[in-house]
C-alpha positions as CSV (number, residue, x, y, z in Angstrom):
1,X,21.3,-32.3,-40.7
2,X,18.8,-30.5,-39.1
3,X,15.3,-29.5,-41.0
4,X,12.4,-27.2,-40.3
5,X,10.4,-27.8,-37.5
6,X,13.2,-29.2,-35.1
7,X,13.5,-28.1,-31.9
8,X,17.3,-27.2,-31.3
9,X,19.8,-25.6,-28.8
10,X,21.9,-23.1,-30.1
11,X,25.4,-23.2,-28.1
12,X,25.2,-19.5,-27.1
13,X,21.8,-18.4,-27.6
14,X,19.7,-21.3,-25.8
15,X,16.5,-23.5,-27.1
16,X,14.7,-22.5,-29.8
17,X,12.7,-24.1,-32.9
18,X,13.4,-23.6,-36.8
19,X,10.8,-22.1,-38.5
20,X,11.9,-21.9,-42.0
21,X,15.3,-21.1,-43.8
22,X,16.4,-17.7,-45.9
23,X,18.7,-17.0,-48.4
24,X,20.6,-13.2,-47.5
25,X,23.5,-11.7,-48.9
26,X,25.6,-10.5,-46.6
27,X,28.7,-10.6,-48.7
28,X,29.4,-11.0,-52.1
29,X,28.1,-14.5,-52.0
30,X,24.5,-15.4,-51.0
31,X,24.1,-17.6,-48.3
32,X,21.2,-19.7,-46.5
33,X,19.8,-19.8,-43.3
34,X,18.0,-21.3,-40.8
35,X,15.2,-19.1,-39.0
36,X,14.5,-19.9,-35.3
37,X,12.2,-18.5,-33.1
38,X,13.9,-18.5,-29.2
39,X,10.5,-18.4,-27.3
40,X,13.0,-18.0,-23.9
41,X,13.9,-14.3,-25.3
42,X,10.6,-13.8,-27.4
43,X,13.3,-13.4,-30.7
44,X,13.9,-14.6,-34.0
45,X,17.7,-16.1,-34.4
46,X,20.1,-16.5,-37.9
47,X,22.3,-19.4,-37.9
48,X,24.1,-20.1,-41.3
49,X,22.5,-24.1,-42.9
50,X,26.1,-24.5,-43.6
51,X,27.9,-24.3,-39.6
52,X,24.5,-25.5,-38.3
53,X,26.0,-28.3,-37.1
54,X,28.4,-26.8,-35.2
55,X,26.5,-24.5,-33.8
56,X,23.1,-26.5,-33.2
57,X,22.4,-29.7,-31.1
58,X,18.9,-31.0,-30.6
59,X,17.1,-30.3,-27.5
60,X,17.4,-33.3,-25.0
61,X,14.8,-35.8,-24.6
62,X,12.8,-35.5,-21.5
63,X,13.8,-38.6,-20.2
64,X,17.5,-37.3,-20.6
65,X,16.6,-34.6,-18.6
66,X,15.5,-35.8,-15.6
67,X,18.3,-38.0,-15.5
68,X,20.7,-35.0,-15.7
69,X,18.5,-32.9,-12.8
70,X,18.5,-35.3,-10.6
71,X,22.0,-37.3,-10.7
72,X,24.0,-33.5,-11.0
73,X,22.0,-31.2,-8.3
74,X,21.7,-33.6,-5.7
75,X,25.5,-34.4,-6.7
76,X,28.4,-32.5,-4.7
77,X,29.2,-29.6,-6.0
78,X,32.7,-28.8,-7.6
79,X,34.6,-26.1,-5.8
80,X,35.2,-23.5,-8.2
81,X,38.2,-20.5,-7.8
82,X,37.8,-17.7,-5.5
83,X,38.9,-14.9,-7.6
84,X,36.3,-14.2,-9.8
85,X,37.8,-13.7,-12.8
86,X,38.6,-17.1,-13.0
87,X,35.6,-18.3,-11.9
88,X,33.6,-16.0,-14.6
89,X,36.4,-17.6,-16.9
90,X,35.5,-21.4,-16.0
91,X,31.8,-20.8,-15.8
92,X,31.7,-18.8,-19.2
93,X,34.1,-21.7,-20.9
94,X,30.8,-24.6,-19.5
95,X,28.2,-22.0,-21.0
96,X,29.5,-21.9,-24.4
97,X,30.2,-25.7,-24.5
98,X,26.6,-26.1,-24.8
99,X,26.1,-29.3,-23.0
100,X,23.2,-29.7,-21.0
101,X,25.1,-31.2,-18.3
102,X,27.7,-28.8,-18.0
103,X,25.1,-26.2,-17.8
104,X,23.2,-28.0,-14.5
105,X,26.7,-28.1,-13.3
106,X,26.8,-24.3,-13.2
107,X,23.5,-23.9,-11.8
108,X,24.1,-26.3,-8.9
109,X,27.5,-25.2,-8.4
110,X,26.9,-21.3,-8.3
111,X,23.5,-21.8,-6.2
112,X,25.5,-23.5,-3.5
113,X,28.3,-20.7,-3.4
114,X,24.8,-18.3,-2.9
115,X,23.7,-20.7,-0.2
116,X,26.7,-20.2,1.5
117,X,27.0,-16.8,1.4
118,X,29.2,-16.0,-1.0
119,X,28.1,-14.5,-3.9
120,X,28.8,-11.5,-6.4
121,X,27.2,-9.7,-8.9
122,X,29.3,-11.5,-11.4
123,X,27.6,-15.0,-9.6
124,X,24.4,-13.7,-9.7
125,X,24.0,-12.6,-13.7
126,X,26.1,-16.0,-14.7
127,X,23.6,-18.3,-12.7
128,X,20.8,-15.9,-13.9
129,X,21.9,-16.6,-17.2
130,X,22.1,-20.1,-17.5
131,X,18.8,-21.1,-15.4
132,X,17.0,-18.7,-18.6
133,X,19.1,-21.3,-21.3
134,X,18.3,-24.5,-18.8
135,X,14.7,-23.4,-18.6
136,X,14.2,-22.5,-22.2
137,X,15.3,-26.2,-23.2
138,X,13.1,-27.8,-20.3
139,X,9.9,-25.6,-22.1
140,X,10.7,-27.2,-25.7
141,X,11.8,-31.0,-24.2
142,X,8.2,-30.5,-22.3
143,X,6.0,-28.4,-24.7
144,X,5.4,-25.5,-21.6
145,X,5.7,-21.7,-21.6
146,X,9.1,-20.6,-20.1
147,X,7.5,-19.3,-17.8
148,X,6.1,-22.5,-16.0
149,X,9.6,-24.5,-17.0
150,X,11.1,-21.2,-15.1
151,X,9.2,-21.8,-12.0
152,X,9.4,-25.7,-12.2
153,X,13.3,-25.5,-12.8
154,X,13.6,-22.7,-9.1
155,X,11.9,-25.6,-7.4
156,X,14.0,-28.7,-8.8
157,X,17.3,-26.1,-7.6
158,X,15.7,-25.7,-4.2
159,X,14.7,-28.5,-3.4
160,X,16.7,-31.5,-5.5
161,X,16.5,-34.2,-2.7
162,X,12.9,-33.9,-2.8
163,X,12.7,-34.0,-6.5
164,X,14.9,-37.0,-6.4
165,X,12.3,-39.0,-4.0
166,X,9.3,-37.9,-6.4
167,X,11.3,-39.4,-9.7
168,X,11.6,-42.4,-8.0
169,X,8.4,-42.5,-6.8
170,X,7.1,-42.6,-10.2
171,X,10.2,-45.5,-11.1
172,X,7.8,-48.1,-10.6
173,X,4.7,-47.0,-12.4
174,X,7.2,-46.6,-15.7
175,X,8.6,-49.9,-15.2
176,X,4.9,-51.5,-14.8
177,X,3.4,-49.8,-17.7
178,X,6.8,-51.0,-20.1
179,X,6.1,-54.5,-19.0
180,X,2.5,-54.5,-19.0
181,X,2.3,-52.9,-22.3
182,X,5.6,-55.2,-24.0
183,X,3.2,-57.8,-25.6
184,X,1.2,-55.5,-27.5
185,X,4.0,-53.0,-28.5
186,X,6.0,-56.4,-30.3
187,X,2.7,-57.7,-32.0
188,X,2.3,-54.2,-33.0
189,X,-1.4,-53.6,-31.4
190,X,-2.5,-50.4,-31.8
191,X,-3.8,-49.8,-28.2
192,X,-0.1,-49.9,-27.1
193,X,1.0,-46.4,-28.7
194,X,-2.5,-44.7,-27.5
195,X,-1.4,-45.8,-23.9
196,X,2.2,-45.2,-24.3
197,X,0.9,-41.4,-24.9
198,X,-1.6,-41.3,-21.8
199,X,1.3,-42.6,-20.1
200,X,3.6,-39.9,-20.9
201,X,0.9,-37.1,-20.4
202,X,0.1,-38.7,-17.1
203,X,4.0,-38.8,-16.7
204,X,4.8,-35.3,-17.6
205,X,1.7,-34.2,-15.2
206,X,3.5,-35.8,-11.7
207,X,7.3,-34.3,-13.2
208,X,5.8,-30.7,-12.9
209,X,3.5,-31.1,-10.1
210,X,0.1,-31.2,-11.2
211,X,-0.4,-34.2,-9.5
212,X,0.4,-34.0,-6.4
213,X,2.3,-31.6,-3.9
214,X,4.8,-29.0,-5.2
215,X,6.5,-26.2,-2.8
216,X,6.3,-22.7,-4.5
């Protein structure tokens, strides 16, 4: 069950946090719901407590993440249909799934049909669309504005391979810290969980090019 202060994505809507819950009475019976601001849309969504669950998932862990960006965009892309009602129809049916990995699908699949020239309207709204709800989970999984996860999330999509070499690069340093750091964290020193969070601030700094070279 999900409580106040979560950070969640809403299947339709995108990534947002709950703030608090209301009861309202929109029919005879009163109801309760959660309050979530969606900092994405700068907007305030209602989602019954009771279908919460069906509607809600929490926002991916970072580490999930990166995983996801990296495996799926430098992945091949699926061919999707040329008539584009039924490409609409496929894409809209990964949308409202409201898996994260269905969602980079999309993304990587629709910007490669616009690499190769062959693009729509239709395409362009649709891949609009779900780089706002990638982006707006990527801000909450990270702590950032939209903005930034906006700009950070263009240059993963442009440039995946390249993204893909700098993850790895920073394989090694994760896997020394996690061994260096294993002693401590099982006799339950304190100095382990004040380096485990330098660790991941220094982390998150090289994932959205702070440290180091990013193209723009």
């Amino acid at each position: 069950m999900f409580s106040v202060g979560d950070k969640v994505v809403h299947r339709v809507h995108g990534a947002g946090i709950i703030t608090g819950k209301k009861e309202m009475q929109v029919t005879e019976t009163p109801h309760r719901y959660f309050v979530i601001e969606m900092p994405e849309s700068d907007s305030t969504l209602m989602v019954p407590t009771d279908t919460a669950e069906q509607r809600l998932r929490p926002v991916s862990e970072m580490t999930t993440l990166r995983h996801l960006l990296t495996d799926i965009l430098t992945g091949q892309p699926n061919r999707l249909p040329k008539d584009y009602k039924e490409r609409r129809e496929q894409i809209n049916k990964k949308l409202k799934s409201g898996e994260i990995r269905k969602w980079i699908e999309v993304v990587r699949d629709l910007t490669h049909r616009r690499e190769q020239g062959r693009k729509s309207k239709v395409d362009k709204r649709l891949l609009e669309r779900t780089t706002h709800l990638l982006a707006g989970e990527l801000a909450l999984a990270q702590g950032i504005d939209p903005e930034k996860a906006e700009s950070r999330l263009a240059f993963i999509v442009e440039h995946p391979n390249e993204f893909k070499d700098q993850q790895a690069g920073t394989g090694w340093l994760r896997t020394l810290v996690q061994r260096i750091m294993r002693p401590f964290t099982e006799s339950g020193d304190s100095r382990a969980g004040r380096c485990q969070v330098e660790f991941r601030r220094t982390e998150a700094s090289l994932f959205h090019g702070e440290m180091g070279t990013e193209v723009e």
